[in-house]
PARO-322380 format. One record per residue (C-alpha): residue in one letter; z, y, x. Coordinates in steps of 0.2 Angstrom, whole numbers, plus 5000, padded with zeros to 4 digits. Each point is the difference from the previous one (the first is absolute). Example, Ala and Ser with C-alpha at 12.3 -4.5 7.8 and 13.67 -1.06 7.14 Angstrom:
REM PARO-322380
A503949785062 S499750175006 
This chain:
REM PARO-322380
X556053365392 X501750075001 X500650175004 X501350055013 X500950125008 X500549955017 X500550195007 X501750024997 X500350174998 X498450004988 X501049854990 X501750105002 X499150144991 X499149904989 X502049984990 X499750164993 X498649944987 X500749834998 X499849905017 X498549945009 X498849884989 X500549844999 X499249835007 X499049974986 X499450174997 X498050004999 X499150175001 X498650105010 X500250125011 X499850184992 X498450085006 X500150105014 X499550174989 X501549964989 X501149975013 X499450195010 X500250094983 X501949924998 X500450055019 X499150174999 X501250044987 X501449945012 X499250105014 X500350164991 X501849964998 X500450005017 X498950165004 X501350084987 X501449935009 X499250055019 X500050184989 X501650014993 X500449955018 X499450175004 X500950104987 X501150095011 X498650065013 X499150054984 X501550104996 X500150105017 X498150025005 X500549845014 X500950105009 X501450025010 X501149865007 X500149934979 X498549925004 X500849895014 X501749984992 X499249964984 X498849895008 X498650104992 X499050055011 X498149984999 X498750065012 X498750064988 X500950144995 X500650055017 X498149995005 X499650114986 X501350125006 X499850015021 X498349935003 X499150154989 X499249894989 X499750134986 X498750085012 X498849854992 X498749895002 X498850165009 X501350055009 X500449825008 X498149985002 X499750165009 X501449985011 X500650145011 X501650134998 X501049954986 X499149824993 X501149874994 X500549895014 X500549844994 X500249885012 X499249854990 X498649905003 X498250094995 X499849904982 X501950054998 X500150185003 X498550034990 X501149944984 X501350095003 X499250155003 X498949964983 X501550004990 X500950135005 X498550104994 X500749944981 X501550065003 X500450164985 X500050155009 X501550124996 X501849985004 X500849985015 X499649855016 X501449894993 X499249984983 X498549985006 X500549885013 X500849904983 X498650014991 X499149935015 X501149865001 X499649964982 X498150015001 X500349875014 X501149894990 X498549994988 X498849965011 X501249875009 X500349924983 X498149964998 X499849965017 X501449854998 X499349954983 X498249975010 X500949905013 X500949894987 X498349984991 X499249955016 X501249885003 X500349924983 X498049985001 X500049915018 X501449895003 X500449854996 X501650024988 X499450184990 X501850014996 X500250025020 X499550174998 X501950044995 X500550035018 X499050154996 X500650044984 X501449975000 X500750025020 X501650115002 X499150075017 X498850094989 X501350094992 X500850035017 X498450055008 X498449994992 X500150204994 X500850075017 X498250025006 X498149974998 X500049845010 X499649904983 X498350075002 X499649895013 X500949874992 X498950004986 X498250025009 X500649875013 X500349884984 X498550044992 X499249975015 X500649835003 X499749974981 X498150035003 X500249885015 X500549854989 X498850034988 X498850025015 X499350174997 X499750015019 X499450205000 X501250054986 X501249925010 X499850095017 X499750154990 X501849994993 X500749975016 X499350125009 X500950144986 X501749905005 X499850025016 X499650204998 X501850004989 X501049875011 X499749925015 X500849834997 X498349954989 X499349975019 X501249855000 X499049914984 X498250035008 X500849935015 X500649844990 X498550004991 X499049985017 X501249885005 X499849894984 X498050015002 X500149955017 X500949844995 X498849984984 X498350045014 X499650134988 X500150155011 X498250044997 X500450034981 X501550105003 X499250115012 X499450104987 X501850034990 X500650035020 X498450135001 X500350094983 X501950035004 X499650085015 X498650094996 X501150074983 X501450045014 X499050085011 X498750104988 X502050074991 X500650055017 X498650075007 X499750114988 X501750064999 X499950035019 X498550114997 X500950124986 X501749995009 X500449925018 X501650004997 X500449934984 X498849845007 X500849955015 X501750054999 X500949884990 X499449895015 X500450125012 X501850004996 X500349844998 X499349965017 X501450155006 X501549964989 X501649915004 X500949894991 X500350034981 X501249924987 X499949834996 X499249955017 X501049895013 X499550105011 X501250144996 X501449895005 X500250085016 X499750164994 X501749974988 X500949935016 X499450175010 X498749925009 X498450054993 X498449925005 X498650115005 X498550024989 X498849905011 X501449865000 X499850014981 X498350014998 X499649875012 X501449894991 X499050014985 X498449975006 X500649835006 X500849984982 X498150024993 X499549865014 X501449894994 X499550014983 X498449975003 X500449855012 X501149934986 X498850024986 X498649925011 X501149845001 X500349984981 X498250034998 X499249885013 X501449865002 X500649964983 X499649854994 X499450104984 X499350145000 X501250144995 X499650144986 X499450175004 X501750064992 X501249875013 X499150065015 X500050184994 X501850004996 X500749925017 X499050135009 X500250154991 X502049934999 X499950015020 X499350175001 X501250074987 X501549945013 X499450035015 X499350184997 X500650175006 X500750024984 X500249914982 X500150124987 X500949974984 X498450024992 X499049885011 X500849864992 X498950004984 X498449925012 X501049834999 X500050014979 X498249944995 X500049885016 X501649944994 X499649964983 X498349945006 X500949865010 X501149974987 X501550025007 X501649914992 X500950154993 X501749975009 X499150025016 X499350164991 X501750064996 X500849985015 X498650115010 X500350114985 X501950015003 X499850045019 X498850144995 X501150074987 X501650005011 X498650075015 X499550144989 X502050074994 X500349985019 X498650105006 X500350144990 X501950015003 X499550025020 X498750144998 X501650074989 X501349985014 X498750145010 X500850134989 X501749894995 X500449925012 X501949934993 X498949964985 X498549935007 X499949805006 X500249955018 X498649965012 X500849835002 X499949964981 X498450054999 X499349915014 X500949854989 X498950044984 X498550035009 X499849855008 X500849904987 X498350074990 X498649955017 X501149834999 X499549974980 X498350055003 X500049875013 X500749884989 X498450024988 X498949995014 X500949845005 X500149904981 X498050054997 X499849945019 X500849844997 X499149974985 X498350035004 X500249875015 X500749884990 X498949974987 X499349854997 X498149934994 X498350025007 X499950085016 X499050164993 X500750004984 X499950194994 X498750115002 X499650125010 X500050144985 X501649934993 X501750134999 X500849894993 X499749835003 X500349834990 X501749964995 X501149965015 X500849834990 X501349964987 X501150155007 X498650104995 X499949984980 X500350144993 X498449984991 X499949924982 X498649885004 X499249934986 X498849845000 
């Protein structure tokens, strides 16, 4: 059978070692443990370049207003610095006057706390703070080389896993924070779901959830996939492991230290509208919403999403991946939040590649982000600069030019899981990935 490319930025690509394979090209498709050891050594390229994209920060200790100007900045390093997170793990366990104070999720804070404990004592906070950052950028490194093996391992196309590996948002955003953390546990935790490990599977999830919350959204579609399949007895117990895993973390963080347990929920609940949130529109006009206007604004988001992912589920004609439902809600929540972070972007990655998404689509969302994440930076600087600094109205642009591509993602896979043809209950239940959605699809060097 032939081989094609049918991608056009793939084929475009493809020049560069001699054009796509010709029509009567016959081969088989590399084995997916080939094709993760090739990527993985493409993953640690662009670690080196999200890095070197940090050199400046790295210079000064991120800090100052180079951070911003350079468009450096990075919050694990800033944690390190303001939060106290040299205190250590005891001290963040004990809680009381003068334990770190993190403000992340339970799972989350842990880590962070963890390895700030590795950090060489001696010199002064803004080496530390660096060599913080770089036992981050370790730990980040092997965290996107387990998501790519996860999804070289579980989808359809192994070479999809290159929306990982090689995505410029990673080198934008994937070292700003610990967010891949939950990236990765909520991957491996779907990863066990398709390869129906049902208690490995809520187990997994349950850890996402203690690192981020958007893993609720997958158990949710998860649920919602069942329902349609009438196997909601079966996945009671990955529903009843994820829970118990996320309540047996946080409760007994809330019995060493209250605070550290139920802040990061706390606040949320009481903040206003952040960056990247449309909800800060009136805020950049002078008319800020209230916080309860904010909150209740993104609970209905969550009711949306959920709404919206319920419909693809139940009323397609065939039954979407846990990866499309996942990815329209999670895409939802993302835009209609009280704020969407720079680094927040990196949930979409493994969902993306997952649903094989064509890569022009991947690159415009990835353009939108990266003008996003230059404007962002240039408006914190205009606090301090202001003739320097962007406008409010520009970055009001570039914000929502960013919610309108993740939109657009949610809208292709959408589009696609409605339209696809065949049986009427064509994929499985466990599948992330799904068959082949047609011709448009082949990528894949079939060989028969």
């Amino acid at each position: 059978m032939t081989g094609r490319v049918d991608d056009p930025v793939v084929r475009a690509a493809s020049e560069v070692i001699g054009g796509p394979r010709g029509r009567y090209v016959v081969s088989r498709e590399l084995p997916w443990v080939l094709t993760a050891a090739v990527l993985s050594a493409l993953t640690a390229v662009t670690a080196g370049l999200a890095v070197l994209l940090r050199a400046p920060c790295l210079r000064t200790g991120f800090t100052g207003d180079t951070q911003f100007w350079s468009a450096c900045y990075a919050d694990l390093p800033t944690a390190y610095r303001d939060a106290n997170l040299k205190a250590g793990v005891a001290a963040y366990l004990q809680g009381g006057d003068g334990a770190p104070v993190t403000g992340q999720p339970p799972l989350t804070g842990l880590v962070l706390t963890a390895v700030a404990s590795l950090t060489p004592d001696g010199g002064d906070l803004k080496t530390r703070a660096a060599w913080y950052f770089a036992l981050w950028s370790v730990l980040l490194t092997l965290l996107l080389l387990v998501i790519v093996w996860l999804v070289a391992s579980s989808a359809a196309r192994p070479f999809s896993a290159a929306h990982v590996a090689l995505s410029p948002v990673v080198v934008l955003a994937g070292f700003i924070s610990a967010d891949l953390l939950g990236v990765a546990l909520a991957s491996a935790g779907m990863w066990a779901w398709s390869r129906r490990h049902r208690t490995l599977a809520g187990v997994l999830l349950g850890l996402a959830m203690g690192a981020r919350s958007y893993p609720v959204l997958i158990l949710l579609a998860i649920v919602l996939l069942a329902l349609r399949a009438g196997r909601l007895r079966e996945t009671g117990r990955t529903v009843g492991y994820a829970l118990l895993t996320f309540g047996a973390l946080l409760s007994a963080l809330w019995l060493l230290n209250h605070g550290a347990a139920v802040s990061p929920y706390t606040d949320w609940a009481s903040a206003s509208a952040g960056y990247g949130s449309p909800w800060l529109l009136p805020q950049l006009a002078g008319h800020p919403l209230p916080s309860g206007a904010v909150t209740a604004l993104a609970v209905v988001g969550w009711l949306v999403a959920l709404l919206v992912g319920a419909v693809l589920a139940l009323a397609s004609a065939r039954r979407p991946t846990l990866a499309e439902v996942s990815l329209v809600m999670v895409g939802l929540v993302l835009v209609t939040g009280k704020s969407f972070t720079v680094q927040s972007s990196v949930w979409l990655l493994p969902l993306i590649a997952w649903c094989a998404i064509q890569w022009r689509d991947h690159l415009i969302w990835a353009g939108a982000e990266a003008l996003n994440f230059v404007a962002v930076w240039l408006t914190i600087a205009a606090t301090t600069v202001p003739d320097r600094g962007m406008p409010a109205p520009w970055y009001a642009f570039f914000s929502m030019l960013r919610v309108v591509a993740v939109l657009w993602l949610v809208a292709v896979v959408w589009l696609r899981a409605r339209e696809r043809r065949g049986a009427a209950d064509g994929p499985e239940m466990d599948d992330l990935a799904g068959p082949l959605a047609g011709a448009e699809d082949a990528l894949l060097v079939r060989f028969s």
